[in-house]
Legacy VTK file of the C-alpha trace (Angstrom):
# vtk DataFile Version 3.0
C-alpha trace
ASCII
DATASET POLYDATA
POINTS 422 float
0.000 0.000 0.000
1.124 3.333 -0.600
-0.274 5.706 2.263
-0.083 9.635 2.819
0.307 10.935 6.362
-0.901 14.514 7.073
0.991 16.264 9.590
4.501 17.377 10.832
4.944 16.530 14.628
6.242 13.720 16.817
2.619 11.982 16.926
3.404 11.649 12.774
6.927 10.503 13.263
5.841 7.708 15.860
2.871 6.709 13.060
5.232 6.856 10.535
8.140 4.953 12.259
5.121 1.807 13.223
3.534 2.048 9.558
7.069 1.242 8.645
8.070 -1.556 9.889
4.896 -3.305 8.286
4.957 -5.517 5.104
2.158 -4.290 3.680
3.692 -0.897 3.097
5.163 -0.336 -0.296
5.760 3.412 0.478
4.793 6.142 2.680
4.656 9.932 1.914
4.441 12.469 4.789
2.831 15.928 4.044
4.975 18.060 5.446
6.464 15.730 7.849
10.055 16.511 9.610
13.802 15.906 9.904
12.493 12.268 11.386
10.014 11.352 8.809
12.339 12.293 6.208
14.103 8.975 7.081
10.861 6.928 6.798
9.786 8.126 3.636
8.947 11.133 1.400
8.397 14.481 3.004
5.814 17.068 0.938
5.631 20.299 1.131
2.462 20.293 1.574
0.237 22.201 4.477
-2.311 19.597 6.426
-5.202 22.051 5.817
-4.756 22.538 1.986
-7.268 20.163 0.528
-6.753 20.570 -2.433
-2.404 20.270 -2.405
-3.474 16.954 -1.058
-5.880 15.703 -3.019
-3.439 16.536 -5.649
-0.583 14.441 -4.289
-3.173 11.618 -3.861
-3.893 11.216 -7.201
-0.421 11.787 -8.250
1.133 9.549 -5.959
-1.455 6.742 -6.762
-1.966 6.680 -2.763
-4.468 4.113 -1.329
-5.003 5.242 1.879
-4.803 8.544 4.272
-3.960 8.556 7.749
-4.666 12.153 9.938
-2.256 13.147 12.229
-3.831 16.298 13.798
-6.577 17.383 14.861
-7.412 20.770 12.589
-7.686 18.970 8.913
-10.164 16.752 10.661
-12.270 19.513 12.205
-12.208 21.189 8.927
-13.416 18.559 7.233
-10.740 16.701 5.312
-12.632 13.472 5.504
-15.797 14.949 3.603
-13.650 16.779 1.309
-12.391 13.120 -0.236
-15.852 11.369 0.540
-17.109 14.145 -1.801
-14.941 14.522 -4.240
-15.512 11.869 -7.717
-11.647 11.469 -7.964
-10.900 10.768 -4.605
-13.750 9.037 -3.011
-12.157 5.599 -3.132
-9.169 6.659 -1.066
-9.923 5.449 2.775
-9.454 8.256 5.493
-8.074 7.316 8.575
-9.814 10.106 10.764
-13.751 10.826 11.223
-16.000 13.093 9.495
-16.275 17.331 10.170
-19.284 16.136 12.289
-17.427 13.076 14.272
-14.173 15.829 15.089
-16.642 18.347 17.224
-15.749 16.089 19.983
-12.819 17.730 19.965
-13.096 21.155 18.093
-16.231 21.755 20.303
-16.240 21.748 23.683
-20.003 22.205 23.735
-21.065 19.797 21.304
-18.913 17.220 23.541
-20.343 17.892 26.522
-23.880 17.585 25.493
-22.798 14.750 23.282
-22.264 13.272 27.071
-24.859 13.954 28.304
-26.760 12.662 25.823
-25.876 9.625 26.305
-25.155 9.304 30.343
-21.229 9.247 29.763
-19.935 10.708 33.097
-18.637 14.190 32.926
-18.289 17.341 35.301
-20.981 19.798 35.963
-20.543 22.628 32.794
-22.252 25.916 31.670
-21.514 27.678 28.351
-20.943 31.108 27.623
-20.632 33.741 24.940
-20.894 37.458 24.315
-24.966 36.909 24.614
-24.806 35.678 27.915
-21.683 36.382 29.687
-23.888 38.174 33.039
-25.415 34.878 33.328
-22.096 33.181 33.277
-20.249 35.714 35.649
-22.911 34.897 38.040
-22.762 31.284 37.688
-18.662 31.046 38.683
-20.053 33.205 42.049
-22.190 30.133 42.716
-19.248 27.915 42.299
-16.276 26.647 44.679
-12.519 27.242 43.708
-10.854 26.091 41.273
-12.495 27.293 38.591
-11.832 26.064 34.908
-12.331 27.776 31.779
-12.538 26.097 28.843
-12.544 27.941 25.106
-14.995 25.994 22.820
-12.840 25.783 19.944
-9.634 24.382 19.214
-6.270 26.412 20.973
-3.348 24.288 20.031
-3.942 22.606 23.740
-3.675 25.993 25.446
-7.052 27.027 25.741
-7.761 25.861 29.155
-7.372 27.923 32.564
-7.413 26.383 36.062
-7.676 29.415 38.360
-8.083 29.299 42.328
-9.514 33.338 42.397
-13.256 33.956 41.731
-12.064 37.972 41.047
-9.150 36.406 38.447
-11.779 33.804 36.808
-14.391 36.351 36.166
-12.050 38.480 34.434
-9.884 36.224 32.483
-13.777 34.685 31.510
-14.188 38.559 30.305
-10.697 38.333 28.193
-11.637 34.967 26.743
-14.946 36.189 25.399
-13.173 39.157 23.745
-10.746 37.186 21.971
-8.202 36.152 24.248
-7.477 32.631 22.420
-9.322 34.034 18.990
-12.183 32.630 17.803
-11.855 29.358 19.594
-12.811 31.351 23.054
-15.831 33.202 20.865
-17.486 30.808 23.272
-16.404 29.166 26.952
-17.213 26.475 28.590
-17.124 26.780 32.398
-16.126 23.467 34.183
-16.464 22.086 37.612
-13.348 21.038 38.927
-13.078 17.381 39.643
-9.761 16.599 42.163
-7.729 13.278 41.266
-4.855 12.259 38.739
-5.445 12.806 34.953
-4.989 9.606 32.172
-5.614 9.153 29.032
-7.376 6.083 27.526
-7.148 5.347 23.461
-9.336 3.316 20.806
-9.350 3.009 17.320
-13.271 2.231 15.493
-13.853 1.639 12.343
-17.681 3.038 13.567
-19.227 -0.447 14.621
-16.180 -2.287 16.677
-13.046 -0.669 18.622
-9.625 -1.814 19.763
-8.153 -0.310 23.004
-4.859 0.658 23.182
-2.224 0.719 26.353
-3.282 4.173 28.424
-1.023 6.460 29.235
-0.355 9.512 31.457
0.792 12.774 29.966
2.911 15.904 31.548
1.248 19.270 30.150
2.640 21.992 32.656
6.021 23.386 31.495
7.652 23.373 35.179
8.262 20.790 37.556
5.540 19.857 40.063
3.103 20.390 37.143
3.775 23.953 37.714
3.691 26.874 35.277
1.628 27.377 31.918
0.179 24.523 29.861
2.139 23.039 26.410
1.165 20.390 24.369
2.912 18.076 26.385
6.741 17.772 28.153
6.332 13.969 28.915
4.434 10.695 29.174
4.351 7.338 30.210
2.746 4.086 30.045
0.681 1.708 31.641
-0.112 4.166 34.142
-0.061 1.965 37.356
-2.523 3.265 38.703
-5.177 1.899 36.183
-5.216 -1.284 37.242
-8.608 -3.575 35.603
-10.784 -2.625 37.422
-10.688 1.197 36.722
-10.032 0.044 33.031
-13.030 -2.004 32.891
-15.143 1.044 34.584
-13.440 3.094 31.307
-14.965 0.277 29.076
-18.448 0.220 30.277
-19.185 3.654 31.476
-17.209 5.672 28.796
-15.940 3.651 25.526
-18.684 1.672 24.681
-21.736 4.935 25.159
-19.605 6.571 23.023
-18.900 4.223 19.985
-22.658 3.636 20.620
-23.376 6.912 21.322
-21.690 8.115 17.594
-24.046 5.231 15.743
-27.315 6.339 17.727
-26.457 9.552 16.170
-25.889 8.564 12.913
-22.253 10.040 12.927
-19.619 8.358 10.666
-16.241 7.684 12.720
-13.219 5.296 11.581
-10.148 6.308 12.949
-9.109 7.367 16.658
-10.822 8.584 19.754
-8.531 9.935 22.774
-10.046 9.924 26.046
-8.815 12.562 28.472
-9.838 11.124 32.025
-9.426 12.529 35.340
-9.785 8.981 38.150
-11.826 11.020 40.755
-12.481 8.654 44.163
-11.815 5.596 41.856
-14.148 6.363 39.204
-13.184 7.726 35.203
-14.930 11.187 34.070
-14.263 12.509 30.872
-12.280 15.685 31.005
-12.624 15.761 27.238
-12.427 14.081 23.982
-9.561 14.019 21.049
-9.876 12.953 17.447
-6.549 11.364 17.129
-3.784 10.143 19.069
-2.150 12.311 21.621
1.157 13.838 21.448
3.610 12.849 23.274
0.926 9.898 24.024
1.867 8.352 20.610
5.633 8.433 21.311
4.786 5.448 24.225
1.888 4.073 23.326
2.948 3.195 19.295
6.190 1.348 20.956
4.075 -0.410 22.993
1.780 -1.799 20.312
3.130 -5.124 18.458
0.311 -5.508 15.945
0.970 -4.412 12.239
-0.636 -0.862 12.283
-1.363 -0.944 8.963
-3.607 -4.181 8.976
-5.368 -2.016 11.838
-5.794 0.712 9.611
-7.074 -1.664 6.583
-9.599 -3.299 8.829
-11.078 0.148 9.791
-11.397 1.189 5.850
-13.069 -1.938 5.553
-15.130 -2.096 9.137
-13.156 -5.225 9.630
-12.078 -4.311 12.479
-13.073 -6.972 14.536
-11.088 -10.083 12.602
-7.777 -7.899 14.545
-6.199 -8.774 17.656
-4.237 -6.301 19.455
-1.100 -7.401 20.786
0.626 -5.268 23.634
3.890 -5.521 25.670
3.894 -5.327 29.035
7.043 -3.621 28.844
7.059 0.196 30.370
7.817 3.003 27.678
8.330 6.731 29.125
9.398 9.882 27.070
10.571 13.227 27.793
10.342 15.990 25.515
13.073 18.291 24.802
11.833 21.905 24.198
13.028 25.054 22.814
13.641 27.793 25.662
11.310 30.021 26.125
8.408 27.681 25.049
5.573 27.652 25.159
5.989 31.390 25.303
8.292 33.082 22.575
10.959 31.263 21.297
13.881 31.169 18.618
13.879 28.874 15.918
16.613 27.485 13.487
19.040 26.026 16.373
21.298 23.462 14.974
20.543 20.004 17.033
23.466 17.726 17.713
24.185 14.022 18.940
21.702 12.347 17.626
25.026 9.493 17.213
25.381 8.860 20.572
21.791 8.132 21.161
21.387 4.365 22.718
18.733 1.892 23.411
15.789 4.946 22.754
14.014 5.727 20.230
13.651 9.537 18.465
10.884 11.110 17.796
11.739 14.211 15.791
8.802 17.145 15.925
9.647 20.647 15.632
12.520 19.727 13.644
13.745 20.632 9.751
16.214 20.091 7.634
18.490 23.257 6.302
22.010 23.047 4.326
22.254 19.198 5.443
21.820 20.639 9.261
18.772 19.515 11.426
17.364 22.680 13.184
14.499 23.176 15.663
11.823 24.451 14.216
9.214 24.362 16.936
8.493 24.430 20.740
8.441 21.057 21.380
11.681 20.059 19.354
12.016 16.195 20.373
11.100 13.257 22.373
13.217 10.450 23.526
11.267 7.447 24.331
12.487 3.946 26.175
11.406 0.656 27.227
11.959 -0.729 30.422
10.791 -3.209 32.699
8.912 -0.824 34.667
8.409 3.534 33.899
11.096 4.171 36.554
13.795 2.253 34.550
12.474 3.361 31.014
12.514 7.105 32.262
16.377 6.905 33.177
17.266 5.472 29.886
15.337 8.340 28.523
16.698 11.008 30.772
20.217 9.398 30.368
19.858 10.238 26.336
18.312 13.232 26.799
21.536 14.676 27.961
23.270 13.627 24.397
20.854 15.547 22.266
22.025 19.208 22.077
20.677 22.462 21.065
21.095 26.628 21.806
18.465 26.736 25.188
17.075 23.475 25.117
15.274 22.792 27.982
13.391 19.737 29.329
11.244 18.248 32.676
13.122 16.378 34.946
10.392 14.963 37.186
8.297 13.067 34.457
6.498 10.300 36.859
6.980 12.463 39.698
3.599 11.487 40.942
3.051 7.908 40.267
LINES 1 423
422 0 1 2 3 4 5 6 7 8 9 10 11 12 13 14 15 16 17 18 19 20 21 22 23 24 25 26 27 28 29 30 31 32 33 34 35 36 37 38 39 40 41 42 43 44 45 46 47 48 49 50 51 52 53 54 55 56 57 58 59 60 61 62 63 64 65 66 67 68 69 70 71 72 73 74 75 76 77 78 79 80 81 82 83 84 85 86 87 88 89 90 91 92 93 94 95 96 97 98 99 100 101 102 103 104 105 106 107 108 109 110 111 112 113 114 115 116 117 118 119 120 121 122 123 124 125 126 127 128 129 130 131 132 133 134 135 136 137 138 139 140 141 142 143 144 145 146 147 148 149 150 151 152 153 154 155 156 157 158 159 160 161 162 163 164 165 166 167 168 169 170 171 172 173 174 175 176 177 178 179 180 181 182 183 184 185 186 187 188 189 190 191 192 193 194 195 196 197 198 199 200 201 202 203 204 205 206 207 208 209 210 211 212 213 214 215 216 217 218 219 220 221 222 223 224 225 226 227 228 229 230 231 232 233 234 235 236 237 238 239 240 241 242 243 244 245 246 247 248 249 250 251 252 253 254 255 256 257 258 259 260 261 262 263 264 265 266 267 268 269 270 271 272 273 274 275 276 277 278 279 280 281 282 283 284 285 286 287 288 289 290 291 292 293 294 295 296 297 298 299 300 301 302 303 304 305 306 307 308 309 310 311 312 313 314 315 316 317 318 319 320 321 322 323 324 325 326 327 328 329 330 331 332 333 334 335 336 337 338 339 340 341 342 343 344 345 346 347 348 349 350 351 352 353 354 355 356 357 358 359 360 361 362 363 364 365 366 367 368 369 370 371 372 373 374 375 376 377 378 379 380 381 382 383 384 385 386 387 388 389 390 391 392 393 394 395 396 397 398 399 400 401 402 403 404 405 406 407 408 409 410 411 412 413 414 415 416 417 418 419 420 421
């Protein structure tokens, strides 16, 4: 098969590395991909929401198959836009319909997607320009913290935790006016629900669904989980605190209402579903919903996973999915991501990287990198992520931590305390 990826990060890299080590892959292309994927297959310079680049390279390419990285082609609607087109409509998307990706680009239409159909959730109440009195008064009737949620999609920034009822009201003000753009046109305000965050991961091909290993992602930039929010500095799996019993409370309560849930409401969905879950007094809530795998969840879950991922992909183009068997070591894998300094603030770009040579017994994952004069260079916030196996996270981690240190760039910074809590 020949198969386009769409997207450029370390998520694409860690689908790319798995989709090559199958035997069903004549050749993979990777629109616009990175210094990693470059060694995988054929980067092209192509941007994930131009349509119609990639329905160009599609036919050109003679590709049989699309797999979605990210999130914001999805929400857009790069499903539909092959489904629809006469030329293209044969070529399988990996990655649900505009409709199926409001779980994730709305926080709304998730909630009351929920709700809908009794998946458990925290208390909410949405807000915009019409009624933001109502919503000012409804944080007075709530207890600290208070979370504020923009509706649409932020690059995984878009969400404030804040212990002041005087600093939530007025940063609910800013968001309203545009503080994260459109995607805050509209909030959602959250009760807070106390206990450790996970994430839990299928893949349906809309009737069936195969879990995947869990894992627990880092998002603050300091350590302690202090400071502001990135898209992730860290992550590990199994998360030992998920032990079958929680996981088979995931299965019941939240997978299987929501694969159900998607059917009952006639919504087309083959590809992923990312479950962000907060265990609160031994029980999973949905903190929200994601259209595709996580990142830096895909940088320890993919190593993790020994089944051919691109008979897993073929069985959800065909809604086969249920002739697959998932295979998964019980081996640990951790990774820490190496970021530019500054992130996720300002930062400087185009910083050669160095030692990728000495780098032993981990795996890369390149994704804000590029390739300039024959040099790699950073060319995003989150530059890297070194991922290990070990018998448990504790010895995976120190392989990962122990690399770390060979990889070298102008400010690079990176957590030290990944695991710190489990």
């Amino acid at each position: 098969m020949k198969i386009l990826l769409l997207g450029s990060g370390g998520r694409e890299h860690a689908l790319a590395w798995k989709m090559a080590q199958s035997k069903n892959l004549s050749r993979l292309f990777i629109a616009p991909g990175n210094a990693g994927t470059a060694t995988l297959g054929e980067n092209i310079p192509v941007k994930v929401d131009d349509f119609e680049g990639i329905g160009r390279v599609a036919l050109d390419k003679k590709i049989d198959m699309v797999v979605v990285g990210p999130e914001d082609p999805l929400v857009k609607g790069i499903t539909d836009y092959f489904s629809s087109e006469p030329n293209l409509k044969h070529i399988p998307v990996i990655g649900p319909t505009a409709k199926g990706a409001l779980l994730e680009g709305s926080k709304e239409f998730a909630k009351e997607f929920m709700i809908r159909h009794k998946i458990p959730t925290a208390k909410h109440f949405s807000v915009t320009d019409n009624n933001l009195k109502n919503g000012l008064e409804y944080l007075s009737c709530m207890q600290p913290p208070f979370v504020l949620k923009a509706d649409g999609l932020a690059a995984g920034k878009g969400v404030l935790i804040l212990d002041s009822l005087a600093k939530a009201r007025e940063e609910l003000k800013a968001m309203i006016n545009g503080k994260f753009g459109q995607a805050s046109s509209k909030v959602v305000i959250e009760e807070f629900l106390k206990g450790i965050e996970l994430s839990v991961f299928i893949i349906t091909d809309g009737e069936s669904y195969l879990i995947l290993p869990e894992a627990k992602d880092y998002k603050r930039i300091g350590e302690g989980d202090t400071g502001l929010n990135t898209g992730g500095m860290g992550c590990v799996s199994p998360v030992p605190f998920a032990d079958k019993d929680f996981l088979k409370k995931v299965e019941e309560r939240i997978i299987k209402p929501t694969v159900e849930g998607l059917k009952k409401d006639n919504i087309e969905y083959k590809g992923f579903i990312f479950f962000g879950l907060m265990n609160y007094n031994g029980d999973p809530f949905v903190v929200e919903y994601n259209v595709r795998m996580g990142d830096p969840e895909a940088e320890v879950v993919l190593p993790r996973l020994k089944t051919d991922l691109v008979n897993i992909f073929k069985a959800v183009a065909e809604k086969n999915l249920l002739q697959i068997k998932v295979d998964i070591t019980p081996q640990s894998c951790a990774t820490v991501m190496l970021v530019s300094g500054g992130y996720p603030e300002a930062y400087e770009k185009n910083k050669e990287i160095t030692g990728f040579e000495n780098i032993d017994d981990s795996l890369l994952f390149h994704a804000g990198s590029a390739i300039k004069d024959g040099s790699v260079i950073t060319s995003g916030g989150r530059v890297m992520a070194i991922s290990s196996m070990g018998n448990n996270f504790q010895e995976a981690l120190k392989k990962s931590y122990k690399n770390a240190e060979f990889v070298t760039f102008d400010k690079k910074h990176y957590r030290k305390d990944i695991g710190f809590d489990l």
